[in-house]
C-alpha positions, 0 to 999 in steps of 0.5 A: 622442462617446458610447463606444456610437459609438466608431469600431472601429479599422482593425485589429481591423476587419480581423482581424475580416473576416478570421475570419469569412472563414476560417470560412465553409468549407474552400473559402474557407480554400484560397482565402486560403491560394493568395492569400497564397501568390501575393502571397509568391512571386510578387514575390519570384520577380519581384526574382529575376529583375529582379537576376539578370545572366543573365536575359533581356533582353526583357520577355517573357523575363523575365516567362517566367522569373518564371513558372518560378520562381513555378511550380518554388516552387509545384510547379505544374510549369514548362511554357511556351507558349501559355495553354492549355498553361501552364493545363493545367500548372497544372492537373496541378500543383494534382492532384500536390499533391493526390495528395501532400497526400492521401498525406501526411494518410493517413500522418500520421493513421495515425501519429497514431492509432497514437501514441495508441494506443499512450499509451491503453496498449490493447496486450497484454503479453506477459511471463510470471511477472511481477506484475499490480496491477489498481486504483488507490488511495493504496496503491498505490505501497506495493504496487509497492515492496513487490513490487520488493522482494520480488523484488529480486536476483532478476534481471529483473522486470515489474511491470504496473498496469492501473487506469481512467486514462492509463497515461503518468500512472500511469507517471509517478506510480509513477516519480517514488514509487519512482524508478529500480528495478535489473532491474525495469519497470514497464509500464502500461495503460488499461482498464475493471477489470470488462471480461475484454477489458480484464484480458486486456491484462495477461495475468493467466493468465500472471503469478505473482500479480495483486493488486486494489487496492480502490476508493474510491469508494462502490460500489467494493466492488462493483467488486472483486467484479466484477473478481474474476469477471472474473479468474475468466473468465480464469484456467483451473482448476488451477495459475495465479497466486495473486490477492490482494484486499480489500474495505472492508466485511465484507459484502462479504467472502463474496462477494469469496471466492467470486469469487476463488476457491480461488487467492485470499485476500480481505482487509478493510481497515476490519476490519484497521486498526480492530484496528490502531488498538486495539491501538495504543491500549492498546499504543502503538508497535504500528504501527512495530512492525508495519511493520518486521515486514511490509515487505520491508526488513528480517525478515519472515515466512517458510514453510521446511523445515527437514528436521532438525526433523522427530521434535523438539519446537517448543520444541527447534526455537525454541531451536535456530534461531540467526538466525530466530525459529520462530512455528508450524507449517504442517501438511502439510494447509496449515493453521496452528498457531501459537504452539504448545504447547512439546512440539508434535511436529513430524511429516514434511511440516510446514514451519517457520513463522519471523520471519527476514531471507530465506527460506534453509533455516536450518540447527539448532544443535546444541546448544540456546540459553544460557537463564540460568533466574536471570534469569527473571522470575515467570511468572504473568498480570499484568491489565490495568487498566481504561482510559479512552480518547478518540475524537475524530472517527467514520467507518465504522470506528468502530463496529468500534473501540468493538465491539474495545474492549467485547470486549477491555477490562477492566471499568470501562472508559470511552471518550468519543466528540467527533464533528462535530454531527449523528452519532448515536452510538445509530443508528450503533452500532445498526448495527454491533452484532454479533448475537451480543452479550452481553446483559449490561452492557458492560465499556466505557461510552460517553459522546458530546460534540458539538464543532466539531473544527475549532476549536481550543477543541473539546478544552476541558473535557476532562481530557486528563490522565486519558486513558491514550490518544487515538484520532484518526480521519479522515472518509470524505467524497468519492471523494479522501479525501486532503484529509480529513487535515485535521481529524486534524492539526488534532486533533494539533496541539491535543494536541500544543500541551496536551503542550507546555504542561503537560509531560505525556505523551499516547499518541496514534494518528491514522488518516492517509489520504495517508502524505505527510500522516505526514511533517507531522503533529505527533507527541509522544513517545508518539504514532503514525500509522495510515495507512489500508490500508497494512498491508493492502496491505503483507499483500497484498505478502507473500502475492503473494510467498509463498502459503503465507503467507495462512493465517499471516496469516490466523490472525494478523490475523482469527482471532485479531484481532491476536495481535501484541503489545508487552510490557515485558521485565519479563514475561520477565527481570528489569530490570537483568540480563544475558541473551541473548535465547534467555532472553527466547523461553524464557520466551515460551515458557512463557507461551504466546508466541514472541518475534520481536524487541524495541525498546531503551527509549533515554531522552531521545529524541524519539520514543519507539518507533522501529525493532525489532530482529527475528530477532536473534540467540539468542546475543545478550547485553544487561542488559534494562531494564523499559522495553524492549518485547518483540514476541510472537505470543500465543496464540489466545483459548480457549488456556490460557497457565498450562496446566502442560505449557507449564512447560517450565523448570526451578527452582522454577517448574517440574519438571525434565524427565527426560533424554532429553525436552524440557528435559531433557539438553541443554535450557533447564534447564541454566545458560548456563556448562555449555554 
């Protein structure tokens, strides 16, 4: 028999006839569903009363005993009789079940709307003093915990998160992030960032800080300003919350301002992360150094009073504070000066900017810190070298990294660029140029190859040995960019397989995406990752938790563009010789620096640059080996380093300073064994 005329089963025949009946109409479907009902309870009401002893006898009584049983089943009420009088029961059945289904269906469906309702997250928060993130981006769980715990001890805390998505999936992903965190709630809700009525649900007004988190996708700069006006519609003039925010593009970063207003501090992330990765190129062990510096886990930045500094010199106060680092002033007018010169006076209603472990009131010694003046080293600018780097890959931070090099290398200097075929260098350089460039030849040469980075062979030709440093960077292709790891972990992996292979040491700094991809990536010992906004999201942390600090931050991190710096402790001590660190802020000190911690060199270990030692203590006494590295905050561009009023120590690389002044009488002119 031809498979066209095969007959079609009995079986699936009927299911057949059955769904199309079920689908005519609603009619039809109650038609079925009484049918069914009746062919279940209507037998079984039968053998029911045909096996109960107690029935009727007679067929007339049993067949009435049937239909009160099937009736009492159905609710179709139980009365007998004549026809008429049983229909009419039925009758007022069938409008009790309805009345009740209707009763039931009303009730089901309001619960039902409620419920979703409430899962949509559209009711409004009440708390007061709690924080508000607005957005929604990778960074955003570094946000959360750097804000849980700058609150930490501080009792009950809620942190709530208003972003364009389901609020129990964005619950569930901070929950399964940051687990179960003692004294804080999370509470999350749905809503459109631009719309006022939306931000209102989280009642920005009432809260201590509301940041906004920058979008990723194309237009999402604008997204921020837009959500900045909103805010502006709902924050009164006057005392409110402090609002934090950033943008991608420095375009962008006037108008983000304007919007936030006089409460908020706008950051630029590509900006930012460009001179991070510079600066970790030329300084490897930067990126480490700045976490530990900006999270809340351990010292970080601190605005306090210090009542006793007032009338004493910045020098005095440095040498003086035992447990925290001085790194500036804030003036009474809010400004920062930081790194100041040593005899800075400090006058009344300015507050003493530290690197400390909390932001307790620190009490002065009384007596300055042992400086051993024998254990100094020769002071005196030490240049740096001309270098050739090697940037693999290009995005729209790129440009800024070429424009840092050229601003800051030595002359002589090369940089040679692997991008993926089709990226033209000249244009997009072009672009970027700052209009104010010098027209004189750059310090930095730039030479473009084209290569496949995804192959293995991409790499082959160049002599990697020649390098003192790579730059690996990431694509900013689609609104996830997640996925766009990829292709610096390919790079990794090649470089990391040419270390191997010859035993050579290569100081490499890759750009991440995801900080999962961090765990994963293949790291020599003198390598390191970047991931892309961390370090502005936790900046946005400290300043939410203290205001005062955005003008620190902002003279560190724009003004200056990256006034942090690792140097080898041969710059302040010499190698191989016993020293407390008092002799170490000394000698920053005079050099123009403040010195906030240090990283121990150990030899023979797997990673080269592992946590810093922030804030120790003055006091503290270790042989300082050349290779150890010292975390300064160095003086900003037009300062001079080698001005003479800056020799603040004694012997014969400075004056002494007569008794009674700054480094005289009772100061770090004197050996540690007379105090």
């Amino acid at each position: 028999m031809d498979r066209g005329q095969e007959r079609t089963p009995l079986r699936q025949r009927a299911r057949y006839l059955f769904d199309r009946t079920l689908a005519r109409s609603t009619g039809t479907l109650l038609g079925w569903l009484a049918l069914c009902c009746l062919a279940v309870v209507v037998p079984v009401s039968t053998l029911l009363v045909w096996t109960d002893p107690d029935a009727p006898h007679s067929v007339s009584g049993r067949l009435a005993q049937v239909w009160r049983t099937s009736a009492e089943t159905l609710r179709l009420g139980a009365v007998t009789g004549t026809l008429p009088r049983m229909l009419l029961s039925v009758l007022l059945g069938l409008i009790a079940l309805l009345c009740v289904s209707t009763v039931v269906g009303v009730v089901t469906t309001g619960l039902g709307e409620q419920l979703t309702e409430l899962r949509r997250g559209r009711s409004r928060v009440l708390e007061r003093d709690h924080d508000v993130v607005v957005g929604w981006n990778d960074q955003i769980v570094t946000v959360v915990r750097e804000l849980t715990a700058g609150r930490a001890g501080g009792g009950r805390h809620v942190i709530t998160v208003l972003a364009d998505r389901d609020p129990a999936q964005t619950e569930a992903a901070l929950t399964a992030a940051l687990g179960v965190t003692e004294g804080v709630r999370l509470v999350c809700r749905s809503g459109t960032l631009t719309d006022p009525d939306d931000l209102a649900l989280v009642t920005p007004a009432a809260a201590r800080a509301v940041v906004v988190l920058p979008a990723e996708d194309a237009d999402g700069d604008l997204t921020t300003v837009r959500t900045l006006l909103a805010l502006h519609t709902l924050l009164a003039d006057g005392p409110g919350p402090r609002v934090v925010a950033a943008v991608h593009d420095g375009r962008y970063l006037p108008a983000a301002r304007l919007a936030a207003g006089p409460r908020g501090t706008v950051l630029e992330t590509d900006r930012t992360a460009a001179r991070l990765l510079v600066q970790s190129a030329r300084r490897p062990g930067m990126p480490s150094a700045l976490r530990d510096l900006l999270d809340f886990s351990g010292a970080e930045f601190h605005v306090t009073e210090v009542p006793d500094a007032v009338g004493l010199s910045f020098e005095e106060v440095a040498l003086r504070l035992d447990t925290s680092c001085a790194v500036g002033l804030l003036r009474r007018d809010g400004s920062p000066l930081l790194t100041p010169a040593p005899r800075t006076v400090v006058e009344p209603g300015d507050r003493l900017v530290t690197v400390a472990h909390d932001d307790r009131a620190v009490p002065l010694l009384d007596r300055w810190a042992p400086v051993d003046t024998t254990a100094l080293a020769p002071s005196g600018p030490a240049p740096e070298p001309a270098v050739r780097l090697l940037l693999l890959g290009w995005n729209r931070r790129a440009p800024m990294i070429v424009d840092a090099l050229c601003r800051t290398v030595r002359p002589g200097s090369s940089l040679d660029v692997v991008t993926d075929p089709g990226t033209d260098l000249e244009l997009a350089l072009a672009r970027h140029r700052p209009l104010d460039s010098d027209a004189e030849a750059p310090a930095l040469t730039v030479t473009h190859h084209t290569r496949d980075l995804a192959a293995p062979e991409a790499l082959h030709g160049l002599e990697l040995s020649g390098y003192d440093s790579v730059i690996a960077l990431g694509t900013d292709h689609g609104p996830a960019p997640r996925g766009s790891d990829a292709p610096t972990l390919l790079a990794l992996l090649t470089l990391r397989s040419w270390e191997q292979r010859t035993g050579r040491v290569l100081p490499v700094v890759a750009e991440l995406h995801d900080r999962r991809s961090g765990r994963v990536a293949p790291l020599g010992h003198a390598s390191d990752v970047v991931v892309r906004g961390e370090l502005t999201a936790l900046v946005m942390a400290q300043i939410a938790h203290d205001p005062r600090l955005a003008a620190v931050f902002e003279e560190i991190f724009t003004v200056r563009g990256g006034a942090l710096a690792l140097r080898t402790a041969d710059h302040y001590v010499l190698p191989g010789r016993e020293a407390a660190f008092a002799t170490v802020v000394a000698a920053a000190l005079e050099r123009g620096e403040c010195a906030i911690g240090y990283h121990a060199h150990v030899p023979r270990t797997a990673r080269r640059y592992g946590a810093v030692r922030l804030a120790p203590g003055k006091s503290e006494r270790r042989v300082w080996q050349a290779e150890d590295e010292v975390l300064v905050l160095t003086a900003g561009p037009g300062r001079d380093d080698c001005d003479p009023e800056r020799r603040i120590l004694p012997g014969p690389r400075a004056q002494r300073s007569e008794p009674g002044e700054p480094g005289g009488q009772g100061g770090p002119g004197e050996e540690a064994g007379l105090r």
